[in-house]
C-alpha positions, 0 to 999 in steps of 0.5 A: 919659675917658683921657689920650692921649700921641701917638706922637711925644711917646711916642718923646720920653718914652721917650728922656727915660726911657733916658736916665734909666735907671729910671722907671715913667712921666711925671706930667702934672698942673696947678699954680695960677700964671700970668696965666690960673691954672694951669700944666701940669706935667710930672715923671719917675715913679719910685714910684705916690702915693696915689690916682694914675690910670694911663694907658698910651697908645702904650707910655707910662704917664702918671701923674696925680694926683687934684687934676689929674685933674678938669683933664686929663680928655681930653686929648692929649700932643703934641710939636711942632717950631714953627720953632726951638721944640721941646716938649710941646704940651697938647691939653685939651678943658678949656681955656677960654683961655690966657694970652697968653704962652702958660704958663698957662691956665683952664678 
């Protein structure tokens, strides 16, 4: 299965990216914490690790560890505007339920 970044997430990431000035990519993986148990998180690529996956999707290259690979297997990079809140939305086929603050989430 592969990663997907939707086409207005990969406008965001590529400003993120000029802005910065270098960068390989955007690294997309989990973290243990939270109500629900994990957290997404989200890190500027500057040099490939060990045993990294590789995803390009519209212009973007999305990194992801092997530990998160398992999580984060079919999901979509969204970027939504929710009235005065902006930000990237995680669409994961994955997820069984999400805190209610909304920050971490189980599979």
């Amino acid at each position: 299965m592969a990663v997907l970044v939707t086409e207005k997430a990969a406008e965001h990431i590529n400003k993120f990216l000029q802005k910065r000035g270098k960068g390989l990519g955007l690294r997309v993986g989990v973290r243990t914490t939270g109500c629900s148990g994990m957290a997404y998180k989200l890190e500027f690529v500057d040099a490939l690790t060990e045993g990294d996956t590789v995803f390009e999707s519209n212009g973007v290259k999305v990194i992801v560890d092997p530990k998160s690979m398992p999580y984060l297997e079919g999901i979509e990079l969204d970027f939504a505007r929710e009235g005065l809140n902006e930000g990237f939305k995680f669409n994961n086929p994955n997820e069984k339920a999400r805190c209610g603050c909304g920050e971490s989430f189980t599979v």
